[in-house]
N, C-alpha and C positions, 0 to 999 in steps of 0.2 A: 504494500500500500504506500502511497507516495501523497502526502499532502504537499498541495504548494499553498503560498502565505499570500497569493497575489495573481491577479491574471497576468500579470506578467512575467512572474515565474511560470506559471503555466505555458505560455505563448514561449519562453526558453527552453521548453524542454520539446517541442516540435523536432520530431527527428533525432529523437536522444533514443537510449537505452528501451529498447520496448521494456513493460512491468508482466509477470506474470500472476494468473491465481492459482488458488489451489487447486486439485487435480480432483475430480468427481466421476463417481462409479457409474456407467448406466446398466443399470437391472432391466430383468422381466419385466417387474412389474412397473416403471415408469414407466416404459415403452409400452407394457398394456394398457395403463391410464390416457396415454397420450391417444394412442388409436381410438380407447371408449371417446374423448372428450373432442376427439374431428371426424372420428366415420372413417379413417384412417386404417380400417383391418385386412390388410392385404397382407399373406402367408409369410411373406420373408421377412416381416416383424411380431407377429402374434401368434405363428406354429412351429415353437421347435422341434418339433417331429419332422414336418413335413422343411422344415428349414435346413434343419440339417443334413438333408440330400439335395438341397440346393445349392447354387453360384457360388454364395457365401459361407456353407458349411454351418453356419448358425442362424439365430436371428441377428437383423440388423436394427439399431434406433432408422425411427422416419429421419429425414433432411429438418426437415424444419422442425423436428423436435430437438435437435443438433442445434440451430438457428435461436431455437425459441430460448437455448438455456443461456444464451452471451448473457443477457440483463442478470442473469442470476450469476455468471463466473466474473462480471466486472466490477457487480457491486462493493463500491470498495474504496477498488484498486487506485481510484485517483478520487480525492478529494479538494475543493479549491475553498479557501478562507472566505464567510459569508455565503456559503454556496449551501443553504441546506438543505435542498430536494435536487435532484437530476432525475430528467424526463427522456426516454425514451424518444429520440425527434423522429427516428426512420435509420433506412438505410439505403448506400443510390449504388450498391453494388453487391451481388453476393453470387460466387461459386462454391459448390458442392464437388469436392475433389478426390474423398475419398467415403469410405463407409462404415459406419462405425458399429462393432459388433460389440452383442449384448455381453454383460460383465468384463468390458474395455473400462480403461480410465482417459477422461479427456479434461482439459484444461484452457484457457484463452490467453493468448499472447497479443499484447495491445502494445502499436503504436502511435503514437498523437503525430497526427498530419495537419493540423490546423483549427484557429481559434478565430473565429466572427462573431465580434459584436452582435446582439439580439434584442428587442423590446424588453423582453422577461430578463436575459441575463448574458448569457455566453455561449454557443455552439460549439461545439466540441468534436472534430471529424478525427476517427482515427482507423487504420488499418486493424480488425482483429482478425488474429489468425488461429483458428480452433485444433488445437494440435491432439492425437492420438495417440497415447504412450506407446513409445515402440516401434511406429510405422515412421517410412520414410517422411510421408507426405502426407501434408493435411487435411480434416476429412473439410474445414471447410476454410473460404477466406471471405470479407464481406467488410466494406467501408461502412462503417458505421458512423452517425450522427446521434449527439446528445447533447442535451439543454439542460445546463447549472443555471439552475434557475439563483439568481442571487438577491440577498435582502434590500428593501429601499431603504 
């Protein structure tokens, strides 16, 4: 976790040191919650029986349950003085590169690419790249936008 004291320590660490979080398990049963909670039940996530004579040899999480968990692996990781909500803004890029199989451990590696000014506070754009212990290559990468929101 990396607090800066100033947007402008923030806006100096653009292109610095990506931060990483800690490393979380995906299980069965996330990957079956996530299928219940989008209609999401296609075989090579919610039958390891039938998975495991599949592509992947196991189940694999959905993509965008991959996707959905940044907000929960950044929560954190950067902190900016008077900043005490950050809001999910979007994101204007995301590849899916690799697949992440069930009881894998993955983690997010963020780099800060940029800081704009905002009505509410600060925009916060950064490269996160969703890594899979072990594999070469990540399962995913995806520019991400976030709004610190800051106090008047």
């Amino acid at each position: 976790m990396t607090h800066y004291a100033s947007i402008a320590e923030l806006e100096a660490a653009i292109g610095g040191e990506p931060q990483t979080s800690d490393w979380i398990t995906i299980d069965q049963d996330r990957i079956d919650r996530f299928a219940e909670a989008t209609g999401d039940d296609q075989w090579i996530h919610v039958d390891p029986e039938r998975a495991a004579a599949g592509p992947f040899g196991t189940t694999i999480a959905h993509g965008f349950l991959t996707l959905s968990l940044i907000s929960n692996l950044l929560f954190g990781i950067t902190t900016v003085e008077g900043s005490p909500m950050v809001i999910n803004y979007g994101l204007d890029k995301v590849r899916f590169l690799g697949v992440v199989p069930v009881e894998r451990r993955i983690r997010a590696s963020v780099q800060l690419t940029g800081v704009t000014p905002a009505a509410q506070g600060i925009r916060v754009n950064s490269t996160v790249t969703v890594e899979l212990e072990g594999a070469e290559k990540p399962a995913l990468v995806a520019e991400s936008i976030a709004l610190f929101v800051l106090e008047a």
